[in-house]
N, C-alpha and C positions, 0 to 999 in steps of 0.2 A: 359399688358403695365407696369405694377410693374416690373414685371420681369430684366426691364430698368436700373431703378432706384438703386437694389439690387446692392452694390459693389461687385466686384469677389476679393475674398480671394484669398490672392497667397498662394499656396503651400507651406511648410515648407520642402526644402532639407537638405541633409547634407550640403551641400556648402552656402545654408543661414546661417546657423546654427553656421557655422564659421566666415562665414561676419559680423553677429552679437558680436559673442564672441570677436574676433579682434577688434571689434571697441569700442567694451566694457572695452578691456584692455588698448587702447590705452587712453579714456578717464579717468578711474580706474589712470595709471602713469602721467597724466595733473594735475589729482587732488593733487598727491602725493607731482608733485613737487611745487604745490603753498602752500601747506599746509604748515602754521608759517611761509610765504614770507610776506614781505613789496610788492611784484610782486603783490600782491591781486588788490590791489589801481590800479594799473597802469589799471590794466583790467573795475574795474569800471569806470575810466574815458574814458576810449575808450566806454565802451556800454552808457554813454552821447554824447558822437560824435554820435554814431549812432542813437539815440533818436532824437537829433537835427537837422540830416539828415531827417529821416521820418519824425517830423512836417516841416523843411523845403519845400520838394517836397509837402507835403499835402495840407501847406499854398501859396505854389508859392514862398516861397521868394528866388528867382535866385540867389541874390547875396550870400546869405548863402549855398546857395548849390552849388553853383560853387567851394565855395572855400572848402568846405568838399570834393567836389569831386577832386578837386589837390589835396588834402592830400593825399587821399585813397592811389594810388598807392608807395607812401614812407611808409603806415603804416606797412608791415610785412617786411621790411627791419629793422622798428626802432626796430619790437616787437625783431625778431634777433638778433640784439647787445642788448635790454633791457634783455633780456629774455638768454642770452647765458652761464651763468652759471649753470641755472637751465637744460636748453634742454642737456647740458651735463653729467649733474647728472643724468636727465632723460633716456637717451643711455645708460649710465654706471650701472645703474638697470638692465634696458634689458640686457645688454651683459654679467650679472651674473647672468640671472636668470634660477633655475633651476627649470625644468620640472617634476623630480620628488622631493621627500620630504625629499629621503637620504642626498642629497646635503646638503639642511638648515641644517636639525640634526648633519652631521659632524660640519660644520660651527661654530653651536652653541655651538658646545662641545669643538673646539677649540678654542673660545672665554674666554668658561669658565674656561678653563686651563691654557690659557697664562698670563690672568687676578689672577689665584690660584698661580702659578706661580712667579709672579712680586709681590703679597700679601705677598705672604714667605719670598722674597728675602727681600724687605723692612724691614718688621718685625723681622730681623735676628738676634738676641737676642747677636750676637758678632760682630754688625758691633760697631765700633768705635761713628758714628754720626747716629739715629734716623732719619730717612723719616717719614716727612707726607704725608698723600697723600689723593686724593676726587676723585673717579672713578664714574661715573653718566652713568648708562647704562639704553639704552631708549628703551622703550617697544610699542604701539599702541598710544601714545600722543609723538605728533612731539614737539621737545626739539630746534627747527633752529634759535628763539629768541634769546636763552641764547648760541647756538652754535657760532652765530652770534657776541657776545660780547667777543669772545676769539682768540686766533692765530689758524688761522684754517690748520688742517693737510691732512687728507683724508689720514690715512695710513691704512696699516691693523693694527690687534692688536698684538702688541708681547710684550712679559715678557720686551724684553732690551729695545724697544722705551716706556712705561709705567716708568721703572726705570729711564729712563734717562729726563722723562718730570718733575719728581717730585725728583729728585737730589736734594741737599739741596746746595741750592745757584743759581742755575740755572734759568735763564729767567722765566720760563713759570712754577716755582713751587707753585707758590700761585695762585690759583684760581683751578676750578674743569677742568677735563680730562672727556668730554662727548662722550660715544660709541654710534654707531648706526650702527647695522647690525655686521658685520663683521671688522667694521673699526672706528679706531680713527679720530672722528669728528674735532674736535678742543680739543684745552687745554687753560690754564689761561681764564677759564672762569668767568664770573661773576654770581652767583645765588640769588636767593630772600634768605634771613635769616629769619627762625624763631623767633616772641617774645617769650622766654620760658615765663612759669607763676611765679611768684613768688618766689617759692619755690626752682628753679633750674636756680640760674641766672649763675653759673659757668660752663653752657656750654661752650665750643668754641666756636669761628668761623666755623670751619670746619663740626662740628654737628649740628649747626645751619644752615648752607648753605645746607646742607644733608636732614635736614627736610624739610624744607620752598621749596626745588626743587620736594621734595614726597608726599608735602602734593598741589602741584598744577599740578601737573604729575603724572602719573602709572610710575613712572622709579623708579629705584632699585639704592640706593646710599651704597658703601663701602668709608667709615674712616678708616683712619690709623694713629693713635694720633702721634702726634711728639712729644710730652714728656713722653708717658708711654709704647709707640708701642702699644698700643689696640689697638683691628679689631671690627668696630662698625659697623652695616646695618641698612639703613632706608629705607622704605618699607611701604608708604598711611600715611606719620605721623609721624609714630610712628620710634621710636631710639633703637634698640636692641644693648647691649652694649659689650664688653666683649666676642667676638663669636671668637670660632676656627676655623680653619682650614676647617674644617672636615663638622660644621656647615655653613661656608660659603659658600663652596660648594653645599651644599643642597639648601641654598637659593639662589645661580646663576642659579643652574641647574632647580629650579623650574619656575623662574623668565624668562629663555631663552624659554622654553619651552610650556610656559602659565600655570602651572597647579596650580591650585588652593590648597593648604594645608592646612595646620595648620597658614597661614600667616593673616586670616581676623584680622582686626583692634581691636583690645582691649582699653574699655574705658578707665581702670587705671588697674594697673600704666602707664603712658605713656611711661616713658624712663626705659626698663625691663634689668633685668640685669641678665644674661645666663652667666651657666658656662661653662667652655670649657669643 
């Protein structure tokens, strides 16, 4: 008679096995795209509606449930128009995403180029007028708040649209230029500013926007002084100051790639000064 009672295990096929994973990734890019959304809220107040339903029905009270139930059928119309910037973000993941690894790695490497690239051109020791500039490249902590706060573009990345967001005079050259993925986010953004301590009040602006967005994110921030052309990176905090070319490079290309270096967090000095 036990025998009854025992649930029968389904088999695990290959084409479960898929069902699984598909639904797994389709959950995995839901998450992605609420992730640093204002959209969050909207979702808790719908799982109140449906709280309200269930004691509803449980309590009897008809008239409340009536009228939850005329909603229901307008609610994934509303989530559609609420929700339609993200669900196309979310398509446009999928429809770049690659199946193998080679894809990312070029990706990444063109990133890192077009960005070394547009670093040089600025920093061009015989232009006439000095470029500044704040490139915020974002690593496993979603940056959408602060992308949020600025003229959003959705381009790829290239050397000329990077020179041309931080021209000097131009709309959108005060505030930071935040990457993500393969494409420029937005520009003229707004960042958190670090307090320096004491000792180092004559930071910028710009070096301070560059810590205070690193020391509250894993992103990787390049400076480009507009009075001296220094090339500065910040990275968990800390302000590395003074960096080449050469050294920049190392630090994008470790930064795209995840790998862990010589970059862990140093107590003091805080703001290290590297020769090129």
């Amino acid at each position: 008679m036990l025998q009854h009672w025992i649930p029968v295990i389904p088999k695990l096929t290959v084409t479960s096995v898929i069902d699984i994973l598909a639904v797994s990734a389709l959950i995995y890019n839901f998450m992605l795209m609420l992730r640093g959304r204002r959209a969050i809220s909207v979702l808790s107040g719908l799982w109140i509606l449906v709280v309200l339903y269930v004691v509803a029905v449980w309590l009897h009270m008809e008239l409340l449930r009536s009228v939850l139930s005329a909603m229901a059928p307008y609610i994934p119309i509303a989530l559609i128009v609420m929700f339609q910037s993200e669900i196309r973000g979310m398509l446009a993941r999928l429809g770049r995403l690659r199946w193998s690894g080679l894809g990312n790695r070029l990706e990444r490497r063109e990133v890192v180029e077009e960005v070394l690239l547009a670093v040089e051109q600025m920093t061009n020791q015989n232009a006439e007028v000095r470029t500044g500039a704040l490139i915020v490249i974002e690593r496993d902590i979603g940056l959408r708040t602060f992308v949020e706060s600025g003229v959003g573009l959705d381009a790829l990345v290239s050397r000329d649209l990077l020179c041309a967001i931080f021209h000097t005079g131009g709309q959108l050259h005060d505030g930071a230029a935040i990457i993500q993925g393969d494409r420029i986010a937005a520009a003229a953004c707004f960042l958190p500013l670090h307090v320096p301590p004491m000792g180092n009040r004559k930071l910028g602006t710009r070096p301070r926007a560059a810590i205070g967005i690193t020391e509250e994110s894993d992103a990787l921030a390049v400076v480009i002084s507009e009075e001296t052309g220094q090339i500065s990176v910040a990275w968990r905090g800390d302000l590395e100051s003074d960096v080449s070319l050469n050294r920049l490079r190392e630090r994008l290309t470790k930064h795209a790639t995840g790998v862990k270096g010589n970059q862990e967090r140093v107590a003091e000095p805080r703001y290290r000064q590297v020769e090129p």
